[in-house]
C-alpha positions in Angstrom: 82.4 -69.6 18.2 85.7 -69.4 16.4 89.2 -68.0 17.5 88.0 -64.9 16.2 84.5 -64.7 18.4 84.0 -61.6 20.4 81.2 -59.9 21.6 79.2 -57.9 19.5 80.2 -54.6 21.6 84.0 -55.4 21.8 85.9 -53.5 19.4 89.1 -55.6 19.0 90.0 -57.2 15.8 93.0 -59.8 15.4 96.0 -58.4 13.0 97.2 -61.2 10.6 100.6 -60.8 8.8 100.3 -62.9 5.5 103.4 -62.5 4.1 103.9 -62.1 -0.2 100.5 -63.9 -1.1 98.6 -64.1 -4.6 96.2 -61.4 -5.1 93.1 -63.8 -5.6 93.6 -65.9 -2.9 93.9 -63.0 -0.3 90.8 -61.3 -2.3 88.8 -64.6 -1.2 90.0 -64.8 2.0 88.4 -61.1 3.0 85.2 -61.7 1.5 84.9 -65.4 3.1 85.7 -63.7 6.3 83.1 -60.8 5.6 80.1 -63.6 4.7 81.1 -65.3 7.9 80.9 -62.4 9.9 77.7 -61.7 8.5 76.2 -65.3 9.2 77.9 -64.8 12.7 77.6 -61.1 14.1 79.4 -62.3 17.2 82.7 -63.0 14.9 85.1 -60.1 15.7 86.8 -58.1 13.1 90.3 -58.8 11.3 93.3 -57.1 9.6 95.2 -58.4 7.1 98.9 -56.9 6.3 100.0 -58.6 3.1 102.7 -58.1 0.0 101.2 -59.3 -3.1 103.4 -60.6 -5.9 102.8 -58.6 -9.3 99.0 -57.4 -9.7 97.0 -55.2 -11.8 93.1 -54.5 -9.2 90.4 -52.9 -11.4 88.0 -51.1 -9.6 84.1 -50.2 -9.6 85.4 -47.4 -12.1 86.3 -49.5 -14.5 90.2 -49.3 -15.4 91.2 -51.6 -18.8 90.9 -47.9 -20.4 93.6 -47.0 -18.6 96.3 -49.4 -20.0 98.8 -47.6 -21.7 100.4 -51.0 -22.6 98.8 -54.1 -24.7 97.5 -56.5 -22.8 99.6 -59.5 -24.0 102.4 -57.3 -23.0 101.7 -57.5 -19.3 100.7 -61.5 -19.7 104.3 -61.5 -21.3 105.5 -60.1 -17.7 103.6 -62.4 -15.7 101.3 -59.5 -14.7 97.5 -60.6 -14.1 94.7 -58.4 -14.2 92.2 -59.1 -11.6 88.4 -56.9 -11.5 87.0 -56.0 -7.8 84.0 -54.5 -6.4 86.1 -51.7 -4.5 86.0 -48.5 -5.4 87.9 -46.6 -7.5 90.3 -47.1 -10.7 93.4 -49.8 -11.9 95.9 -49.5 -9.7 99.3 -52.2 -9.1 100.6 -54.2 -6.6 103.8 -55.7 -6.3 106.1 -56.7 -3.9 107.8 -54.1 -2.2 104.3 -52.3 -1.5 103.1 -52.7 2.2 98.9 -54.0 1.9 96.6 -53.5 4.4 93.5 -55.0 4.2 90.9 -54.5 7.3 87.3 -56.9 7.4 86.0 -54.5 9.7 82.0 -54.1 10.9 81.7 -50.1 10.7 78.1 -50.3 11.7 79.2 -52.2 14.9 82.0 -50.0 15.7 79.8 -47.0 14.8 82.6 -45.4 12.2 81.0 -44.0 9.1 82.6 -44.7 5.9 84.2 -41.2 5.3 85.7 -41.0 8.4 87.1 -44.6 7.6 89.0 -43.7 4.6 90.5 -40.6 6.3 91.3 -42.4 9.0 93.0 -45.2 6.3 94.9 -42.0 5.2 96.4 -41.0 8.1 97.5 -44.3 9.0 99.9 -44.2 6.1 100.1 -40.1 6.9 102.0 -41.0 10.4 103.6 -44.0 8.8 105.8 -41.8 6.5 106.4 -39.3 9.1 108.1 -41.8 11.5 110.4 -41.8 8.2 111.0 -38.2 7.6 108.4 -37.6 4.8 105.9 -35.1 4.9 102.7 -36.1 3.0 99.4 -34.7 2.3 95.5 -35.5 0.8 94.0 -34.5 -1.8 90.5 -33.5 -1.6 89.9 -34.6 -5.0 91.9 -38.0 -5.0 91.9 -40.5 -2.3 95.3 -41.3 -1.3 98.4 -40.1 0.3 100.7 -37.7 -2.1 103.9 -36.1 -1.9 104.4 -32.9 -3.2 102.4 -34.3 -6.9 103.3 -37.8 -7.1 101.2 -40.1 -5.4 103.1 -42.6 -2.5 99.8 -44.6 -1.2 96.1 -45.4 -2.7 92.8 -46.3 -0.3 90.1 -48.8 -2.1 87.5 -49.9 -0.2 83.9 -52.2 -0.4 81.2 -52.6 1.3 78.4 -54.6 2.2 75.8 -54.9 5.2 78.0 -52.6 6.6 81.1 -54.8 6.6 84.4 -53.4 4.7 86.8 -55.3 2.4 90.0 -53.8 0.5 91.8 -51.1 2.3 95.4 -49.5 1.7 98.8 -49.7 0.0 101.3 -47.7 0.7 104.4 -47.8 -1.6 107.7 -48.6 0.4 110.3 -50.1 -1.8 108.4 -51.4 -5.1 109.7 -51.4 -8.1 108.0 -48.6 -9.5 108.3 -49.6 -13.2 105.1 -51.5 -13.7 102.9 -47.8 -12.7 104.5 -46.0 -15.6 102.4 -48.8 -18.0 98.9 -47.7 -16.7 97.3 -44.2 -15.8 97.1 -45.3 -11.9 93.9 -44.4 -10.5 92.6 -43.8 -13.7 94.8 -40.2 -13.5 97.1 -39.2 -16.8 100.8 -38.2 -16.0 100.4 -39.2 -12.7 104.4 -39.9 -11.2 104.2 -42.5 -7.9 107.1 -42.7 -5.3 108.2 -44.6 -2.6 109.3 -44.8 1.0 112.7 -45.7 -0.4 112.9 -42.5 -2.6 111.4 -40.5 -0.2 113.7 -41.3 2.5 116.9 -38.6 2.7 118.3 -40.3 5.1 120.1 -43.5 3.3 121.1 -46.3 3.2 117.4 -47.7 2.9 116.9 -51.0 4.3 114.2 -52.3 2.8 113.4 -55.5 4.7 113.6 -53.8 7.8 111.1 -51.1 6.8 108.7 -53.3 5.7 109.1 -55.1 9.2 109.0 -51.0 10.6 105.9 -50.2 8.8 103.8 -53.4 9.8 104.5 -52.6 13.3 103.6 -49.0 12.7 100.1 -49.8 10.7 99.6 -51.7 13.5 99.8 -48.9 16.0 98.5 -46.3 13.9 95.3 -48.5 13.2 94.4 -49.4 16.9 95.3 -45.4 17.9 93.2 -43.6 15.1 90.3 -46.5 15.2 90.4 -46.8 18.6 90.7 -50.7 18.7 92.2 -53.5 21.1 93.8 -55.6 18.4 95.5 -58.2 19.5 99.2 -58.8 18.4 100.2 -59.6 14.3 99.7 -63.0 13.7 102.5 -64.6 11.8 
């Protein structure tokens, strides 16, 4: 039994703050931990809160169609293009973009996989309120929106009933690198931010981040109903 070992009935799940970390090696890290748990049923579940540096995710969906820029133009920038088994279209990552990425056993903790995204949805929903900004579904598009532009996506995968992926919510990114793709796979589609959204300046936006990791946290073990222990630095 590891440090993460609980019993099969427990529903706790240890919350691990990663820091800025490269796409890939964050990708590899949830499904390592999801083939573990699956090897071991009595390994307990685990949430990851991450930054990523510059990113393009394509989804099950597909998403290179959805460039609106040449490809050597984003190697130019540094920006890699990654594909995944979630679901869903291209989306970006960046710094600036608060990640969270739960290896959760929904079977175990008997929550069906609609009722997981929604509940991934209002995580960021109560998030943004604690700022001032009302925010809203859309029955159509997965994701949190304000007014028409979108502020957070939900991605998710899974297998023997074991979820990778999970949600971003835009805070502070630099917003730039969404206007070369059709995010999602949706045409004229505007993004925003915590920092835009915010009316009430000035916008601090290392201790937001800090603000939302500690309100993801709380948000996940309310709507989930989980013990989780404590963010792991």
């Amino acid at each position: 039994m590891t440090e993460h070992a609980l019993s099969a009935n427990d529903r706790c799940a240890a919350f691990e703050d990663l820091g800025i970390r490269d796409y890939v090696p964050v990708l590899d890290l949830q499904t390592t931990a999801r083939e573990e748990m699956i090897q071991d049923p009595g390994l307990g579940d685990r949430v990851f809160f991450v930054q990523h540096p510059a990113v393009y995710t394509l989804g099950k969906r597909g998403g290179r169609e959805n460039l609106v820029v040449p490809e050597r133009f984003l190697a130019e920038k540094g920006i890699e293009i990654v594909q995944t088994a979630r679901g869903g279209n291209i989306t970006f990552h960046g710094p600036g973009q608060a990640v969270l990425y739960p290896v959760i056993n929904l079977e175990r903790a008997r929550i069906g996989v609609a009722d997981f995204v929604h509940g991934l949805e209002e995580i960021m929903m109560r998030t943004v309120r604690q700022f001032g900004v009302e925010a809203r579904r859309d029955p159509q598009n997965h994701g949190l929106w304000v007014g028409k532009k979108k502020i957070g996506s939900v991605g998710i995968s899974i297998k023997k009933g074991i979820c990778i992926h999970g949600l971003a919510l835009n805070v502070c990114p630099d917003l730039t690198p969404f206007t070369w793709i059709n995010p999602c796979g949706l045409q004229n589609l505007s993004m925003t931010s915590l920092e835009q959204e915010t009316h009430n300046p000035p916008f601090d936006p290392k201790a937001s981040m800090e603000q939302v990791k500690d309100l993801f946290f709380k948000f996940f073990c309310d709507i989930f109903d989980f013990n989780t222990r404590r963010p792991i630095p």
